[in-house]
C-alpha positions in Angstrom: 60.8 56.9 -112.5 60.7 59.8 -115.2 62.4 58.9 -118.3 66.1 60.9 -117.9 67.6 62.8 -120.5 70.6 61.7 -122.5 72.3 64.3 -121.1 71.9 63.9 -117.5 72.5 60.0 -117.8 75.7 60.7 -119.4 77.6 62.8 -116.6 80.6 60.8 -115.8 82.9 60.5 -112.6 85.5 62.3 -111.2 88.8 62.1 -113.3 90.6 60.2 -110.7 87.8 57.6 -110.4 88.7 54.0 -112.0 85.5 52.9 -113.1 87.3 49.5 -114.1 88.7 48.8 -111.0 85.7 50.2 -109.2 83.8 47.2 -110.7 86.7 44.7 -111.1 86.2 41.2 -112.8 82.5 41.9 -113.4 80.5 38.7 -113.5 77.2 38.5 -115.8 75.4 36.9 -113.4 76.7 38.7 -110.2 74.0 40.0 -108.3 73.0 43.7 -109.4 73.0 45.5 -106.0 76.6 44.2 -105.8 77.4 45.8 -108.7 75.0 49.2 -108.5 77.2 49.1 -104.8 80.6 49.0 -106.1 79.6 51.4 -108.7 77.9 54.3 -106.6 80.9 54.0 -103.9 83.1 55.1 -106.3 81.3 57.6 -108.1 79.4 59.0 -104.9 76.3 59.3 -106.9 72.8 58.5 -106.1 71.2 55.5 -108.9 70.6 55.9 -111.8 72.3 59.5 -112.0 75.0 58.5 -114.3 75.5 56.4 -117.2 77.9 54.1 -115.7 75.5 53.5 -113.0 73.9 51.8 -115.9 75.2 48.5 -114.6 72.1 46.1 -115.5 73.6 42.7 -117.3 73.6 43.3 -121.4 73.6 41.2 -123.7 74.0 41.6 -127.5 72.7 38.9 -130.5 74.5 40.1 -133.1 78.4 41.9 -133.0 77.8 43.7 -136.2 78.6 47.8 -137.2 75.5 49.0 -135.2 76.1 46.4 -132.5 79.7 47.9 -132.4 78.5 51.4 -132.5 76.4 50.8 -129.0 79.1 48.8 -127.4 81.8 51.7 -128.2 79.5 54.5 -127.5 78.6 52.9 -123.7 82.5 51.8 -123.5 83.6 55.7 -124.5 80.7 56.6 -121.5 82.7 54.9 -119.0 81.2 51.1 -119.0 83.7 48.7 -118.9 83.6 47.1 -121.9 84.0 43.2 -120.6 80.3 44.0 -118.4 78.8 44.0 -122.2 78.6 40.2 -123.5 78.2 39.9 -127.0 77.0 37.0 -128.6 78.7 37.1 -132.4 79.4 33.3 -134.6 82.5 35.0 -136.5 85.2 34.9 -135.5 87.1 37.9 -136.6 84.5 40.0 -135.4 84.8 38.5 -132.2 87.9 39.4 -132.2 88.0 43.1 -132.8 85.0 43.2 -130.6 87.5 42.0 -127.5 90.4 44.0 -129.3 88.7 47.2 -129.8 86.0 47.9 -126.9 87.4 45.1 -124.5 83.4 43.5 -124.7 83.2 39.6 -123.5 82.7 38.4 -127.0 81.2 34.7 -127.8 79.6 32.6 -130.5 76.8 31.2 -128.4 74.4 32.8 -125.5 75.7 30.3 -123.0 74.3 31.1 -119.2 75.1 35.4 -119.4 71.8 35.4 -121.8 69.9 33.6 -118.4 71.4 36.7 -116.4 70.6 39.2 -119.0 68.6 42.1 -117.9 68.9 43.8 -121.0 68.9 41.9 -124.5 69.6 44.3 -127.3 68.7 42.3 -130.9 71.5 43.0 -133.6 70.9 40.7 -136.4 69.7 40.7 -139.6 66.0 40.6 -140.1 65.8 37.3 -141.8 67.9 35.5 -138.7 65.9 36.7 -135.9 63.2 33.6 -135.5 66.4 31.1 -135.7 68.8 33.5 -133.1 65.5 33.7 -130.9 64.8 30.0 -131.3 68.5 29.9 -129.5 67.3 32.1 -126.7 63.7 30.5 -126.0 62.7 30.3 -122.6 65.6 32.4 -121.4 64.9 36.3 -121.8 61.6 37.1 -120.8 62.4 38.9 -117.6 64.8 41.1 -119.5 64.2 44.3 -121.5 64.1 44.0 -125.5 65.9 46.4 -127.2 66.1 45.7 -131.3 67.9 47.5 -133.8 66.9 45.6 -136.4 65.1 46.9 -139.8 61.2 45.4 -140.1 60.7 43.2 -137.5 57.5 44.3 -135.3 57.3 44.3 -131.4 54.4 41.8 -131.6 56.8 39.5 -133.1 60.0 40.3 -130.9 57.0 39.2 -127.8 56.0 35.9 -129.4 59.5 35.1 -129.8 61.0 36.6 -126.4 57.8 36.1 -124.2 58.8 39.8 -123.2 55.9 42.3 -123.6 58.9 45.0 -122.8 60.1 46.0 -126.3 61.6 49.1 -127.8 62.2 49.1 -131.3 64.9 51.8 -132.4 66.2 52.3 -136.4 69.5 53.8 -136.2 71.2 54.5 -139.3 75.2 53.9 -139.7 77.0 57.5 -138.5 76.3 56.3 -135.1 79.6 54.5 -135.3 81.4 58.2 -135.2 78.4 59.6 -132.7 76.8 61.4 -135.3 74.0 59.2 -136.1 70.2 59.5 -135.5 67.3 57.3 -134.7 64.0 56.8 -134.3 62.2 54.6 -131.3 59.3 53.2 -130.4 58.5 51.3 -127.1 55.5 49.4 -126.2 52.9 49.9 -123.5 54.6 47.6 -120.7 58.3 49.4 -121.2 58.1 51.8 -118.0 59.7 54.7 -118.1 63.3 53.4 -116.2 63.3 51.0 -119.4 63.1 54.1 -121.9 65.4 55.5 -119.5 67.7 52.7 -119.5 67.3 52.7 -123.7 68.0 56.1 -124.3 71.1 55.7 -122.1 72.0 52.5 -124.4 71.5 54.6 -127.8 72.2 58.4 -126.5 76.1 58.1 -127.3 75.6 57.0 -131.0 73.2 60.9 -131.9 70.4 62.2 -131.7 67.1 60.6 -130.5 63.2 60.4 -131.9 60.6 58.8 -129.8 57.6 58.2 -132.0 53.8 56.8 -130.6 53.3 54.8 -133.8 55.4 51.7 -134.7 54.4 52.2 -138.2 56.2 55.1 -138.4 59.5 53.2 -137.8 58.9 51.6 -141.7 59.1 55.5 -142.7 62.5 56.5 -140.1 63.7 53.3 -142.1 63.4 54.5 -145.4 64.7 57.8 -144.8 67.4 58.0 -142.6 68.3 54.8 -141.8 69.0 54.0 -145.3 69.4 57.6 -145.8 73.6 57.7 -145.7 73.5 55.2 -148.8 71.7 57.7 -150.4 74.2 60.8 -149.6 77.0 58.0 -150.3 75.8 57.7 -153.7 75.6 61.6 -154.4 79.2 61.5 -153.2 80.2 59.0 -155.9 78.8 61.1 -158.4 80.3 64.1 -157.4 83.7 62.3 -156.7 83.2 60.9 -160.7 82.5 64.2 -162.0 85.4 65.5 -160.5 87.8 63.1 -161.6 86.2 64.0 -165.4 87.1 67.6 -165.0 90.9 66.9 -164.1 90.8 67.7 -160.4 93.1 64.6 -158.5 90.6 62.2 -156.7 92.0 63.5 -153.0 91.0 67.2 -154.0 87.5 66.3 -155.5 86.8 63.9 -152.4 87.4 66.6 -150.1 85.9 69.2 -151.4 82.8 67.0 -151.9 83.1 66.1 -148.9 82.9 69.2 -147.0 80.9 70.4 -149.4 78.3 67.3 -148.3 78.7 68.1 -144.9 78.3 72.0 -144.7 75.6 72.3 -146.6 73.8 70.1 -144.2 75.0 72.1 -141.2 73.4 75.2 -142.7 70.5 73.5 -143.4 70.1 72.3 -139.8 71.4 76.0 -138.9 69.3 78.3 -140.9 65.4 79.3 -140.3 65.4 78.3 -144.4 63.8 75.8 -145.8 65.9 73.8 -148.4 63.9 75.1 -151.3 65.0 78.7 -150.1 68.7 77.8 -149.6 68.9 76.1 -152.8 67.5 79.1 -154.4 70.3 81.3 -152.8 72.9 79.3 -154.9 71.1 79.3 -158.5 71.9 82.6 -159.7 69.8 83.4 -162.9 71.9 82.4 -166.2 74.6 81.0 -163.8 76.8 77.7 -163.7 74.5 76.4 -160.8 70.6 77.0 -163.0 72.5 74.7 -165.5 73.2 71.6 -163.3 69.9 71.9 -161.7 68.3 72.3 -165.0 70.0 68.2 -165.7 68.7 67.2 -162.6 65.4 67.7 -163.4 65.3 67.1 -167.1 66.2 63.7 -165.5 63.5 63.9 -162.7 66.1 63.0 -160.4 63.6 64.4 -157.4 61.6 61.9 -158.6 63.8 59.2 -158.7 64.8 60.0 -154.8 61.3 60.2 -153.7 60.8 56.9 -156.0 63.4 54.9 -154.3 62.6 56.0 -150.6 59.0 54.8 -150.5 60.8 51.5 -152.4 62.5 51.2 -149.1 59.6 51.7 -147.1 57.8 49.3 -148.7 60.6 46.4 -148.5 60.5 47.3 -144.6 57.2 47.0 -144.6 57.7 43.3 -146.2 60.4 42.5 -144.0 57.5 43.1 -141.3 55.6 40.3 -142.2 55.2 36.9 -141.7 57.0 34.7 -144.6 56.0 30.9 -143.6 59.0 29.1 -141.6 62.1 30.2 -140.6 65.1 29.5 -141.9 68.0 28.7 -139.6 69.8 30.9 -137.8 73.0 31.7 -139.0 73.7 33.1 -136.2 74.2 30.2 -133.5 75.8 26.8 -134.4 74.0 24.1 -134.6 72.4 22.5 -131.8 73.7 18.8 -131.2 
C-alpha cells in the first residue's frame, strides 16, 4: 500500500456521523475487523481512506506534552479519545489526560500493551531501557513509533524485538498544530506503517522524512530544541522593553507578533534571510546599530555554538551508558 498523504488521511465524516457512537465502548483488545466494520459503516468509506479509519489499538509510554500533543491532534481528527490507552505513573497527568482528550489513561501497561498494534514511545531518553524492561516480551508484533530525543532504532529493536521502527523528533508547537518534525523509519516499516505514522503525527505540522537516522541528531538540534531558542530571543526582547518604559503586555505583544511575522515572510518570500535582514538595516539607521551589538558580541556565533552543543548531547544520549537505571516510569515490580 502507497504511503497516503496527510491530507487525504485526514478527510473526516459526514457532520451527522457520531464517530463515538459509531464505535461505542471501544475495547483494546476487540478484534480489529470489528472495529475497522463499525467504523467504515458509518463513514461509508473504503479502509484506510480516512483518519478515523485509523482504528489499529495504540498505546502510549509516556503521557507527557508531546504525548498530549498526538493524543489531542488524533482526538481533534475524530478518534475517540478512550480507543488511545496511555500508560502515564502521575497521577495528575493522568488526570488531565482523561479530562482533556477523554484517552484511557493508566499507570501500568496492563493487557492493552499485549493488544497494542501501535506502541508510540514518549518518555524521556534516560527511562526507556527500564519502561521497555516493563514491556518485554509483549510488543513485538506492533509498530514502534518513538518520539523520543537520542535513542537509535537499533536500540528501540533490541529492546522491543520489533525490527518495525520510526523514529520522529518533533519539537513543542505541535501542541497548537503548528509544530514540525523530522522521521526516519527503518527497512522493515512498509509503507501502510509510514502511512499509519504520518496519520499519527500529521495533526501536530508539518512533516520531514529523512533516509539517514543520523540526520535526526541534526532535526534535534535545530528545531526540536529550536522554540527554546526563539523563547530566549523573546525574553530578551520582552526585557529590553520593559527597560525602555513600554508596559510588559505591550512589549510581549509586539514581540510577539513581531517573532511570528517575521518568520511568515521568511517562509513567504523567494529571500533568503540574509536579504530580508538587509531590507530592515537602513545605512546610519536605528536597526545598523543593534545589529552592529549583535555582532561585536558574536552572537551568530554563539547560536551556531550552542546548536552543534545540542547535536552533540543527542548524539551522547545515543549511546550506550552501562546499565540502566530504573524506570521511573512503571512501579515497581513485586
Amino acid at each position: 500500500m502507497a504511503a497516503v498523504p496527510v491530507r487525504e488521511r485526514f478527510i473526516g465524516p459526514a457532520a451527522d456521523v457520531d464517530v463515538a457512537a459509531a464505535v461505542g465502548d471501544v475495547d483494546p483488545g476487540q478484534d480489529p475487523s470489528r472495529r475497522m466494520a463499525a467504523l467504515t459503516t458509518a463513514h461509508n468509506c473504503e479502509p484506510p481512506a480516512c483518519l478515523h479509519c485509523l482504528v489499529r489499538n495504540i498505546v502510549f509510554i509516556g503521557g507527557g506534552n508531546m504525548a498530549q500533543a498526538l493524543v489531542g491532534g488524533l482526538v481533534k481528527a475524530g478518534r475517540p479519545g478512550r480507543s488511545i490507552v496511555v500508560v502515564e505513573p502521575n497521577e495528575t497527568t493522568r488526570r488531565r489526560l482523561v479530562g482533556r482528550y477523554g484517552a484511557t489513561a493508566r499507570s501500568e501497561p496492563g493487557p492493552a500493551i499485549e493488544a497494542a498494534e501501535i506502541v508510540v514511545w514518549a518518555v524521556k531518553p534516560q527511562a526507556f531501557e527500564g519502561a521497555a524492561k516493563e514491556c518485554e516480551g509483549k510488543v513485538g508484533g506492533a509498530l514502534q513509533v518513538s518520539v523520543m530525543a537520542g535513542v537509535r532504532s537499533d536500540a528501540i529493536v533490541a529492546a522491543t524485538g520489533s525490527e518495525r521502527v520510526v523514529r520522529a523528533m518533533p519539537n513543542t508547537p505541535a501542541l497548537i498544530g503548528q509544530g514540525i518534525a523530522g522521521l526516519f523509519a527503518r527497512p522493515a516499516v512498509t509503507d501502510e506503517d509510514r502511512a499509519d505514522a504520518t496519520a499519527l503525527l500529521g495533526p501536530t505540522g508539518e512533516l520531514i522524512w529523512l533516509g539517514n537516522e543520523a540526520q535526526l541528531d541534526a532535526v534535534t538540534a535545530l528545531s526540536g530544541s529550536g522554540p527554546a531558542y526563539v523563547f530566549l530571543i523573546l525574553e530578551a526582547l520582552l526585557d529590553a522593553g520593559k527597560q525602555m518604559g513600554l508596559s510588559p503586555q505591550v512589549a510581549r505583544r509586539l514581540a510577539e507578533q513581531t517573532l511570528a511575522g517575521s518568520a511568515a515572510l521568511a517562509a513567504a518570500s523567494p529571500d533568503s534571510p540574509s536579504e530580508l535582514r538587509r531590507h530592515v538595516t537602513s545605512p546610519g539607521g536605528t536597526t545598523e546599530a543593534a545589529i552592529a551589538v549583535l555582532e561585536t558580541r558574536a552572537v551568530r556565533e554563539a547560536f551556531v555554538a550552542a546548536v552543534l552543543a545540542a547535536r552533540a548531547k543527542s548524539e551522547a544520549l545515543g549511546k550506550p551508558a552501562g546499565p540502566a537505571p530504573r524506570s521511573t516510569l512503571l512501579p515497581p515490580t513485586p
